[in-house]
N, C-alpha and C positions, 0 to 999 in steps of 0.2 A: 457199393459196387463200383470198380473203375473200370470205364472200357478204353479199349484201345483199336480203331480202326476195324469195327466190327464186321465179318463176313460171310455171318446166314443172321438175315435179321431174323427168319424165323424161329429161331432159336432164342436172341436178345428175347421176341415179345412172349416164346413162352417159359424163361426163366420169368420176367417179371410178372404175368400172371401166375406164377404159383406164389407169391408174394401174394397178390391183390387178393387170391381166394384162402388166403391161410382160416383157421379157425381164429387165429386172435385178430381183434381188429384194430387196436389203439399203434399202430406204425407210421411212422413217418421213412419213404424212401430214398434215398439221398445216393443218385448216379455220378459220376464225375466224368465226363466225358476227358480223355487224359491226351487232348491236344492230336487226335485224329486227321487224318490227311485224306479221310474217302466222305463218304456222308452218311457217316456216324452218328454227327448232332444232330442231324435231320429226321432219321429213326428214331433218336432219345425223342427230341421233343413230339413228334409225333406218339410216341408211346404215352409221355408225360397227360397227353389229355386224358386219357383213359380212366385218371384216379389224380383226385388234389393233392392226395400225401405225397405223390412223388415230386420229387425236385431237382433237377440238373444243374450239376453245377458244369463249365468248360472253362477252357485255355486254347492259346494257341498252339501253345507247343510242348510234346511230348517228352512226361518228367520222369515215368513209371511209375509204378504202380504203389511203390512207395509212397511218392509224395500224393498222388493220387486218394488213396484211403486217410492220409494222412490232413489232406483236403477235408472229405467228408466230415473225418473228426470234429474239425472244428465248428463244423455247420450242425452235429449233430445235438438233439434237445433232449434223447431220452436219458436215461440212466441205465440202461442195459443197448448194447451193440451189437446187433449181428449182420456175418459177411455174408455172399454170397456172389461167386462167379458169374459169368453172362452169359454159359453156355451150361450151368446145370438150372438143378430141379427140388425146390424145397417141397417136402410131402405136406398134406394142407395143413398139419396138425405139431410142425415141427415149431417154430414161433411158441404156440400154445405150452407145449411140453419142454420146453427150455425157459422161459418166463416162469412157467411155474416152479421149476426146479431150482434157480436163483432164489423166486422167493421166499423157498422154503428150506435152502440148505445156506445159511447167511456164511460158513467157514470154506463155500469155494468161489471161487474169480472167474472160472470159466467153464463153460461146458460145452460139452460138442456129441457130437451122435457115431453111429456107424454110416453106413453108408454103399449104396447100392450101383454099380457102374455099369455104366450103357452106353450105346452106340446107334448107331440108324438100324442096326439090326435089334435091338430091345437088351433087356440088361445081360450082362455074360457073366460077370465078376461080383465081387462085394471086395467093401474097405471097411477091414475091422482095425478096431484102436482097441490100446489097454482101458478099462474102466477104470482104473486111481491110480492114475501116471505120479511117479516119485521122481527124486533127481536122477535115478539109475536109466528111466525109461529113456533117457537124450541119447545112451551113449549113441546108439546108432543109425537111431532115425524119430524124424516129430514123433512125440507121441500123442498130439490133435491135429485132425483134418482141418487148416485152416477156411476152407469156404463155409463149413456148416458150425461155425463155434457162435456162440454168443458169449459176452462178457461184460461183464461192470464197468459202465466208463470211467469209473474214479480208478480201476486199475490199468485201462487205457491213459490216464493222465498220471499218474504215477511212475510209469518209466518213460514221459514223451514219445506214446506212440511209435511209430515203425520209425526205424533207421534209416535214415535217409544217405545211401550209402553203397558206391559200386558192388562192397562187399557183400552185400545183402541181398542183391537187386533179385535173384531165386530163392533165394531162403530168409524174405523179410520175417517169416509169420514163426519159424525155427530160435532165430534169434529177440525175437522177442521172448517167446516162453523162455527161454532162458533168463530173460532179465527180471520177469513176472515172479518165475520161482525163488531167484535171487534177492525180489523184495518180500518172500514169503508169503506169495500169493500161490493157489494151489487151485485146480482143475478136475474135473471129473467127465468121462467120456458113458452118455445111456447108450444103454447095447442095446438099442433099436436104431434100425436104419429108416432114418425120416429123410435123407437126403439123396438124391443122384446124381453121382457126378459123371461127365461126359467123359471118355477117354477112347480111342479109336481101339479096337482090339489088333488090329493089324498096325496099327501103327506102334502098340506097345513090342509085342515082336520083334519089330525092329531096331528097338533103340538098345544100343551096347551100354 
């Protein structure tokens, strides 16, 4: 998870407890505080007591969120990765159901879920993905949610992680599956929604 000058902690503490209550237990959580200017780190390590698996990393100065994840990476010890925003909501069971899925389908790199969209007013929406995204599924939009995916850190170190790169800086997690697919690495989206992600309903309205 990268944060950036976080503005309802309430929200930070209960993204990361839906982490801490997942049904799998073997996680290690690795924050990177991405060079915040409020008191951001102050909430991270305040949360950090709550559980030993988490761990903060920080900077001074703000790199995005590229270099950010791209931090964790290297701090990270499992064999499997997963993202997760700081303003959603992994369901208890999503961990469980992705770990297993990896371990038992060894010809995909990544996987990701559907997903369920909410607001202070409770969910309004859903975010469906194709379930066995090809090269066709790029033309015109991701075909995985980056916040809820997990994936094989050997195919995170096989195309060097996010691009660290003005071009990128909205569409890091787009250009990677491209370069994923491109080393012949392939994905599968469960059509169950184990994830929520935040999104203002009036705020979508608005944007042209």
């Amino acid at each position: 998870m990268g944060v950036y000058n976080c503005k309802n902690e309430e929200l930070l503490k209960k993204s990361v407890d839906s982490i801490i209550n997942q049904t799998y237990k073997n996680w290690e959580f690795i924050i990177c505080n991405d060079g915040s200017t409020n008191n951001t780190l102050e909430m991270l390590n305040e949360i950090a007591q709550k559980d030993s698996r988490i761990k903060i990393i920080s900077y001074s100065t703000n790199k995005g969120l590229n270099y950010a994840l791209n931090t964790c990476l290297k701090e990270a010890k499992g064999i499997y990765i997963a993202r997760q925003d700081d303003d959603d909501i992994s369901k208890c069971e999503r961990l469980e159901k992705e770990v297993e899925f990896l371990d038992n389908n060894l010809e995909y790199a990544i996987v990701g879920t559907l997903a369920d969209v909410y607001d202070d007013g409770g969910i309004w929406g859903e975010y469906k993905v194709e379930e066995r995204p090809n090269k066709k599924s790029f033309y015109w939009n991701s075909p995985f949610m980056h916040p809820d995916i997990m994936m094989r850190k050997e195919a995170y170190d096989a195309v060097n992680g996010y691009k660290e790169s003005n071009m990128t800086i909205r569409s890091q997690d787009y250009d990677m599956w491209f370069r994923f697919y491109k080393c012949g690495f392939e994905g599968y989206n469960m059509q169950e929604p184990l994830y929520l992600v935040r999104e203002d309903v009036n705020a979508i309205k608005r944007r042209t």
